[in-house]
Structures are given as C-alpha cells and as structure tokens.
PARO-552194 format. One record per residue: residue number from 1; residue in one letter; chain; x, y, z of N, C-alpha, C, O, CB in turn. Coordinates in Angstrom, 1 decimal. Glycine has a CB too. Layout:
+-----+---+---+--------+--------+--------+--------+--------+--------+--------+--------+--------+--------+--------+--------+--------+--------+--------+
!   k ! r ! c !   n_c1 !   n_c2 !   n_c3 !  ca_c1 !  ca_c2 !  ca_c3 !   c_c1 !   c_c2 !   c_c3 !   o_c1 !   o_c2 !   o_c3 !  cb_c1 !  cb_c2 !  cb_c3 !
+-----+---+---+--------+--------+--------+--------+--------+--------+--------+--------+--------+--------+--------+--------+--------+--------+--------+
! NUM ! a ! A !      X !      Y !      Z !      X !      Y !      Z !      X !      Y !      Z !      X !      Y !      Z !      X !      Y !      Z !
...
+-----+---+---+--------+--------+--------+--------+--------+--------+--------+--------+--------+--------+--------+--------+--------+--------+--------+
***
This chain:
+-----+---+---+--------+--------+--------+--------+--------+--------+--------+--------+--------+--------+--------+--------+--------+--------+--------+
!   k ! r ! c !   n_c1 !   n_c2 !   n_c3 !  ca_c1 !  ca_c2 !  ca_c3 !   c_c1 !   c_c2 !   c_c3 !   o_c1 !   o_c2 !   o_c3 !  cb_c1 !  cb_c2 !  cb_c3 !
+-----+---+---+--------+--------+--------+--------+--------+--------+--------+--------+--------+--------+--------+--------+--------+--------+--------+
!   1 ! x ! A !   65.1 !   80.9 !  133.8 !   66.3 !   81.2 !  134.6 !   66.5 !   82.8 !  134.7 !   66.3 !   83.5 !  133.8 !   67.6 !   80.6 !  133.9 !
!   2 ! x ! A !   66.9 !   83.1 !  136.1 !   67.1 !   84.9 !  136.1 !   68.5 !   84.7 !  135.6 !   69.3 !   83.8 !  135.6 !   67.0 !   85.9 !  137.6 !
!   3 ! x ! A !   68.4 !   85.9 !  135.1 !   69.6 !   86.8 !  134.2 !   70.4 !   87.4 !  135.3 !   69.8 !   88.1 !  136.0 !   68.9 !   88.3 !  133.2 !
!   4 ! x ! A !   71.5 !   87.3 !  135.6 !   72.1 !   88.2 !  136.5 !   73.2 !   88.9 !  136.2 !   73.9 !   88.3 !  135.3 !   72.4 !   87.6 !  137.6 !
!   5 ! x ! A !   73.7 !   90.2 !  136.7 !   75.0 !   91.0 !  136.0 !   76.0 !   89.5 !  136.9 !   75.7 !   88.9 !  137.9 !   75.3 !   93.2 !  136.7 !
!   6 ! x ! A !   76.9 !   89.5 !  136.1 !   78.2 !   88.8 !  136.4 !   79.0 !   89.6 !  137.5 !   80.0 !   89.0 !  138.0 !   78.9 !   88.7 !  135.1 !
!   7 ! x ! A !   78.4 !   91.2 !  137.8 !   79.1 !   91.9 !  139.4 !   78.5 !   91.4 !  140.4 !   79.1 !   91.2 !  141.4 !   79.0 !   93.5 !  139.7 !
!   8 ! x ! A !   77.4 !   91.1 !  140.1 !   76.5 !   90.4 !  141.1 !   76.9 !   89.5 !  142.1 !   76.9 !   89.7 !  143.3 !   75.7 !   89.7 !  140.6 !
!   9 ! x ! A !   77.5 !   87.9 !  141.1 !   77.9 !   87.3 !  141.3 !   79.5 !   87.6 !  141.9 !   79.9 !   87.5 !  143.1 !   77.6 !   86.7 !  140.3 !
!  10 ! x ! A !   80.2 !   87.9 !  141.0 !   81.4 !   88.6 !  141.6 !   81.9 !   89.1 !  143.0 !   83.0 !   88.8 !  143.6 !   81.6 !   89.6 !  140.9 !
!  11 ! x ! A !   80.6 !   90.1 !  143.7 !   81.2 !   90.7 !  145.0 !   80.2 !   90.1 !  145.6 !   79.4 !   90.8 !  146.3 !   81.4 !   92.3 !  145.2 !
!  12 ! x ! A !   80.1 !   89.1 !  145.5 !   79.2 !   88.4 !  146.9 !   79.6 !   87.3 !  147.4 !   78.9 !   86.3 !  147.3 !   77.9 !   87.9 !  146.7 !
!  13 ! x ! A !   81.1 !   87.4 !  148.3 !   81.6 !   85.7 !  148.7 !   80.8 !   84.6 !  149.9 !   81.2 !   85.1 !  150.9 !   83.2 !   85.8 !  149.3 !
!  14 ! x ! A !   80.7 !   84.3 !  150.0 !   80.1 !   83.6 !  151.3 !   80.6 !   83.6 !  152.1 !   81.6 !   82.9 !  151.7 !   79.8 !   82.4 !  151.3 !
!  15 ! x ! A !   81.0 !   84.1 !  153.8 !   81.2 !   83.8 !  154.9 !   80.7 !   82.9 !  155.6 !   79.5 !   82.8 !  155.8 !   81.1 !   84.5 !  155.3 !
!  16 ! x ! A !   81.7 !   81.8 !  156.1 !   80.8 !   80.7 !  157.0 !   82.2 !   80.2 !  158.1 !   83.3 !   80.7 !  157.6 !   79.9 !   79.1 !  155.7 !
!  17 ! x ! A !   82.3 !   79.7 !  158.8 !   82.9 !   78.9 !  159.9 !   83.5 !   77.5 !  159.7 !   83.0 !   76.7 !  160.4 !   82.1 !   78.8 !  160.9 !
!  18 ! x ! A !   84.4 !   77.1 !  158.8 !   85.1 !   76.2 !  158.5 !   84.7 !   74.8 !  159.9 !   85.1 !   74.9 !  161.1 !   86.9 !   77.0 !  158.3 !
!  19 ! x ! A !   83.9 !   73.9 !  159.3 !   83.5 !   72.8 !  160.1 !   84.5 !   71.8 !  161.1 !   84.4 !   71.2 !  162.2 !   82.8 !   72.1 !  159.1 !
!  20 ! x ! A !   85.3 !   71.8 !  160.1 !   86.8 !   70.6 !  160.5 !   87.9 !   71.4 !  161.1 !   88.8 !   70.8 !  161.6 !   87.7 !   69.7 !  159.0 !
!  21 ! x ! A !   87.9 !   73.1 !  161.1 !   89.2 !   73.8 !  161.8 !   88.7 !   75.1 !  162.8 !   89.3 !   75.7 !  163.7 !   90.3 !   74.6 !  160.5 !
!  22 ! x ! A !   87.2 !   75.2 !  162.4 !   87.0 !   76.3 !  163.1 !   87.5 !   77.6 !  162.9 !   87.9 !   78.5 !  163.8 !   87.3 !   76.0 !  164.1 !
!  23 ! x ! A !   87.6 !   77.7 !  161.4 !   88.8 !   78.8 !  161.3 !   87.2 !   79.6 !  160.7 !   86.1 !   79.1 !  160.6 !   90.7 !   78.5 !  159.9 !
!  24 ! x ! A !   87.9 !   81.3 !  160.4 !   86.8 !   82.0 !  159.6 !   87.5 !   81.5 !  158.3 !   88.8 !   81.4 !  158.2 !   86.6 !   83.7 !  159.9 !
!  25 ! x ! A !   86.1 !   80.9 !  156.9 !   86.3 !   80.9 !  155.4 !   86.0 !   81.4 !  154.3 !   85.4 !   82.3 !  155.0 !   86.0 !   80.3 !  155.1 !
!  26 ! x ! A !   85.9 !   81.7 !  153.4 !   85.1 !   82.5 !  152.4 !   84.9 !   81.3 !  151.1 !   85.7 !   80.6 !  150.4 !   86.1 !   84.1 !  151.8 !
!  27 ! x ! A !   83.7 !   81.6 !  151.1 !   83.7 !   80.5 !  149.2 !   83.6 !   82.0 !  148.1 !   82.5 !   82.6 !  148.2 !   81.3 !   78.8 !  148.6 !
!  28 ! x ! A !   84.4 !   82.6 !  147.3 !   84.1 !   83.1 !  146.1 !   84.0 !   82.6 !  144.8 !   84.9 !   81.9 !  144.3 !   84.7 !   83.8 !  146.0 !
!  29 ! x ! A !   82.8 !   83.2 !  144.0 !   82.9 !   82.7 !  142.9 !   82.8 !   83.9 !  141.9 !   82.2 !   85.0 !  142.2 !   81.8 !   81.6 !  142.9 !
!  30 ! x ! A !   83.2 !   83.8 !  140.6 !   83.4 !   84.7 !  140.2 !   83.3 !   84.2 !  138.6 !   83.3 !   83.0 !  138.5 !   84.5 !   85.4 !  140.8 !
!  31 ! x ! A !   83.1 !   85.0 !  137.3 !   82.8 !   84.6 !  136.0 !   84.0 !   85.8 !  135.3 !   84.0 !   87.0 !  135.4 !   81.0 !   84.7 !  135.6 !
!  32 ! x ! A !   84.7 !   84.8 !  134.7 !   85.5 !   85.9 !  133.9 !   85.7 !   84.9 !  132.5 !   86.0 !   83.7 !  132.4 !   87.3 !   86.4 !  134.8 !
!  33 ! x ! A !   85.5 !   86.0 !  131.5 !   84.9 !   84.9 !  129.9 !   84.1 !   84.3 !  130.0 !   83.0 !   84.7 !  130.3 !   85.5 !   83.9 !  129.3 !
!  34 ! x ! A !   84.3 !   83.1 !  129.7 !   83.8 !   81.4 !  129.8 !   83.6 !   80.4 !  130.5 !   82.7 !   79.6 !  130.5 !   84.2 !   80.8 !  129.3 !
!  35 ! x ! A !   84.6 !   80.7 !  131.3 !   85.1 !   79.8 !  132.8 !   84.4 !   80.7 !  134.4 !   84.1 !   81.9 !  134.5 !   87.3 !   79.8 !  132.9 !
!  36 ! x ! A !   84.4 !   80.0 !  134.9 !   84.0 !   80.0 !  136.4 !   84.8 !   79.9 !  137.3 !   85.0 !   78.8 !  137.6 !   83.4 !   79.3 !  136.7 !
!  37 ! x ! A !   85.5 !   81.0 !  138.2 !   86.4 !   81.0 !  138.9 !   85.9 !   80.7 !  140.6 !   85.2 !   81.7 !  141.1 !   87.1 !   82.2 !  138.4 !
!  38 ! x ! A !   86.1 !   79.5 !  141.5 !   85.7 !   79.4 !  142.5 !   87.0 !   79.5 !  143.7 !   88.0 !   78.7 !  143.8 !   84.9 !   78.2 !  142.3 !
!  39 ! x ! A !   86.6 !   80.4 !  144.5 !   88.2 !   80.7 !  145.6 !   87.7 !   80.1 !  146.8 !   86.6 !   80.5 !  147.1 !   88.9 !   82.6 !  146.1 !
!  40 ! x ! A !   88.4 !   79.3 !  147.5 !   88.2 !   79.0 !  148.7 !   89.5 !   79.7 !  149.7 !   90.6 !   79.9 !  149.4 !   88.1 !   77.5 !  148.7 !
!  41 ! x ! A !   88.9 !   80.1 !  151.3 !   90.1 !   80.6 !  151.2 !   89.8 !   80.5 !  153.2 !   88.7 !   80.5 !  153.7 !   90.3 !   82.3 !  150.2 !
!  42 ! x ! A !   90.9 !   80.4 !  153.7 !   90.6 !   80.0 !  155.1 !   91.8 !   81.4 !  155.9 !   93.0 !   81.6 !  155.6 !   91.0 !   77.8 !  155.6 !
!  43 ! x ! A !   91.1 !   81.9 !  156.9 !   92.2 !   82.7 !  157.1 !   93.5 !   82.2 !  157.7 !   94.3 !   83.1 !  157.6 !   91.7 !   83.7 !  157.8 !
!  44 ! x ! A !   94.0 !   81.2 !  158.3 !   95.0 !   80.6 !  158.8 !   95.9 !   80.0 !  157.5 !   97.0 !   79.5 !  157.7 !   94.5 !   79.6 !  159.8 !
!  45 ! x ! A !   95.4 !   80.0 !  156.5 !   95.8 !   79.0 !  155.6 !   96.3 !   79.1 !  154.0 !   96.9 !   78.5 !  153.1 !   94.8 !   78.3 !  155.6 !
!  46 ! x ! A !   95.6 !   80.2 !  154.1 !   95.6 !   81.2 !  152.5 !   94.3 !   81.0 !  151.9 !   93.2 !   81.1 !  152.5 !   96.8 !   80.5 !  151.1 !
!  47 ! x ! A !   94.6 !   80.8 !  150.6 !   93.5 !   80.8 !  149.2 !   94.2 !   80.0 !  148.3 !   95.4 !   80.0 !  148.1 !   93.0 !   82.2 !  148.5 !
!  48 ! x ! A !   93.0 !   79.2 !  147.7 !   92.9 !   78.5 !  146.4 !   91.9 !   78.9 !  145.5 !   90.7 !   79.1 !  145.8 !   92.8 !   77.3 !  146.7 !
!  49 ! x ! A !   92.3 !   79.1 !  144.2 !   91.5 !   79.6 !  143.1 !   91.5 !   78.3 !  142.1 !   92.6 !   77.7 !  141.8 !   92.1 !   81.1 !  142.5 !
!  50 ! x ! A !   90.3 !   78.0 !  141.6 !   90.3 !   77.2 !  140.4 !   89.3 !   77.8 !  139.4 !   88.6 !   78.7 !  139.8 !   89.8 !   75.6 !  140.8 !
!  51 ! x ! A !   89.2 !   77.5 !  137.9 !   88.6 !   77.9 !  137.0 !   87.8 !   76.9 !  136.0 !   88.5 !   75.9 !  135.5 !   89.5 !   78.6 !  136.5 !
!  52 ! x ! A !   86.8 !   76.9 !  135.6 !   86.2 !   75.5 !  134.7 !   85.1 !   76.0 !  134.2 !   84.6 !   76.9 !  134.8 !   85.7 !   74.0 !  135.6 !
!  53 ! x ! A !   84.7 !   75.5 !  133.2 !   83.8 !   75.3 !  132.2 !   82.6 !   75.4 !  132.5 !   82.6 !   75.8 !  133.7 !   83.9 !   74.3 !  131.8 !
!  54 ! x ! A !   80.8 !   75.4 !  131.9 !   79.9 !   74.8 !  132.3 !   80.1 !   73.5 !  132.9 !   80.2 !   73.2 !  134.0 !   79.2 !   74.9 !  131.5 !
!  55 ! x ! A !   80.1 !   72.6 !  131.8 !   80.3 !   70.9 !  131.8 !   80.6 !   70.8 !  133.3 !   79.7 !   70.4 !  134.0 !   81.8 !   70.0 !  130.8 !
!  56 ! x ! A !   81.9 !   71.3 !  133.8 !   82.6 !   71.0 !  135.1 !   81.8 !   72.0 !  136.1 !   81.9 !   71.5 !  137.3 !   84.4 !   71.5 !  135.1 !
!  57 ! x ! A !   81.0 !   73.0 !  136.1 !   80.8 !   73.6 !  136.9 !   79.0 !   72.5 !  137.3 !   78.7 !   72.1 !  138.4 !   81.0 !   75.3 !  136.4 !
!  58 ! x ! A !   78.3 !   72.3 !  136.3 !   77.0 !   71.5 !  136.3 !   77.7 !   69.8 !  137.4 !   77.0 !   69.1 !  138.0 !   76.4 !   71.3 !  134.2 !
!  59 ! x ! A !   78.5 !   69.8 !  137.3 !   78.9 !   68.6 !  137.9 !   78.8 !   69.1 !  139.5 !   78.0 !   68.7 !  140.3 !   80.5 !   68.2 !  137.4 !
!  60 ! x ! A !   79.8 !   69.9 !  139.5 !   80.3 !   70.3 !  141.0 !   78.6 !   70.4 !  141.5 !   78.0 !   69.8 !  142.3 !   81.6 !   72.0 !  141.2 !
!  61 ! x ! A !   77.9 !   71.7 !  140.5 !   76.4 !   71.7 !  141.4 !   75.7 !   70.1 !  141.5 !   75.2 !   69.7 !  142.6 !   75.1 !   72.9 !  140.4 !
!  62 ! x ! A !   75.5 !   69.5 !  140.8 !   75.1 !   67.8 !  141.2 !   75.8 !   67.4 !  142.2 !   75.3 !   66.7 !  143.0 !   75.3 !   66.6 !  140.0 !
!  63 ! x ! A !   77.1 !   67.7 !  142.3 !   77.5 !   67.0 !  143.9 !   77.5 !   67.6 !  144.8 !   77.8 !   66.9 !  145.8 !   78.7 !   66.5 !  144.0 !
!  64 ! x ! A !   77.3 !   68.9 !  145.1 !   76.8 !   69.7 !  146.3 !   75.0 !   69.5 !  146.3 !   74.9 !   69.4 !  147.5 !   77.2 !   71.5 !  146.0 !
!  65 ! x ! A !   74.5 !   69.4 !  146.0 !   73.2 !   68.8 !  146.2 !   72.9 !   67.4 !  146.4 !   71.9 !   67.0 !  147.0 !   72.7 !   69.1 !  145.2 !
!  66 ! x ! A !   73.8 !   66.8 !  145.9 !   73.8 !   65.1 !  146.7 !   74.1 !   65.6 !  148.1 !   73.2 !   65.5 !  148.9 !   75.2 !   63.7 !  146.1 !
!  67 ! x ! A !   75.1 !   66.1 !  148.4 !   75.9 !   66.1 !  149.7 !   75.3 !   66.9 !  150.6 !   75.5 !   66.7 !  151.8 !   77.3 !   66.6 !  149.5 !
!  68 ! x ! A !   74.1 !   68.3 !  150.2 !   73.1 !   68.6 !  150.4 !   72.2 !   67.5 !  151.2 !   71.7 !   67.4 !  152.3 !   72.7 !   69.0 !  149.4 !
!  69 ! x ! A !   72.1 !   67.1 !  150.5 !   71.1 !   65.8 !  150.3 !   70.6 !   65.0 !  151.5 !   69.6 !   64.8 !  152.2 !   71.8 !   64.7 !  149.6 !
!  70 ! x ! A !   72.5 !   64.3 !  151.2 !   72.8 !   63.2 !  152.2 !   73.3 !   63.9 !  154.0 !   73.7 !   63.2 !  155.0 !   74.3 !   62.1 !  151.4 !
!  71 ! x ! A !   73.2 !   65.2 !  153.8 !   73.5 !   65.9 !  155.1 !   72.1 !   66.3 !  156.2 !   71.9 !   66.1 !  157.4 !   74.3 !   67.2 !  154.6 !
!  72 ! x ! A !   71.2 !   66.9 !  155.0 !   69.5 !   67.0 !  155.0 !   68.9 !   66.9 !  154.9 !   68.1 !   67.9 !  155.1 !   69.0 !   67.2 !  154.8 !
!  73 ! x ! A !   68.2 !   65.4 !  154.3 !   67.2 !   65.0 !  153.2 !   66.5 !   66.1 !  153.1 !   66.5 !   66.6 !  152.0 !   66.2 !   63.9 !  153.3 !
!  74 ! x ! A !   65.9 !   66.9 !  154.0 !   64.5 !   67.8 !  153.7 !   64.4 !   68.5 !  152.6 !   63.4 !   68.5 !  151.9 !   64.3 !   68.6 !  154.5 !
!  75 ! x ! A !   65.7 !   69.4 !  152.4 !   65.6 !   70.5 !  151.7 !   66.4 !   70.3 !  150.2 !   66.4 !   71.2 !  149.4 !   66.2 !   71.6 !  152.5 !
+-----+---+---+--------+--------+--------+--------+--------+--------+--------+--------+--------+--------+--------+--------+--------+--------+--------+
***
C-alpha cells in the first residue's frame, strides 16, 4: 500500500456533474485523527459532511465497487 501525506488526500475534492440534477458537485474526503471525513456538496443545495471509522469506511469502498460493478462490469 502507498503511504500518502493525509494533505494529499485533504485538498483534492472531486469535481463531477451531479447525474439526477445536473447541478455542479464536489465529493471531499478528508482524514482528521481516526475517522474519515466524506463532504458531499451540490452547488444549489449546500453540503453534507459525515465522519467514520475504518470498519465503516472499508464498507462504503465494497459498495462503491459493487455499484462500480453493476454500472461497468469491465473495470
């Protein structure tokens, strides 16, 4: 596994085009302590921030990769 600074992670949010509104979105994720802080945020709409664990974060990545999956098989 690479090692990465935790700023790394921090100032790099994802830009993408909200599928169901068409709005502009951002996914941020960010590490502060222990927990994992993930912001979704739509510009019409605000932001939501949540925070979780490994345990909870290893989950969410198994179900973005199903959903991956079942959207893509290929990749």
């Amino acid at each position: 596994m690479v090692s990465r600074d935790m700023n790394d992670i921090n100032d790099q949010p994802i830009s993408f085009t909200d599928k169901s509104s068409g709005d502009d979105a951002l996914l941020g994720i960010r590490v502060v302590g222990d927990s994992v802080g993930l912001t979704l945020s739509l510009r019409a709409s605000g932001d939501v921030e949540v925070f979780m664990g490994a345990d909870e974060i290893g989950r969410v990545i198994e179900r973005l990769q199903a959903a991956r999956a079942a959207i893509h098989p290929t990749t």
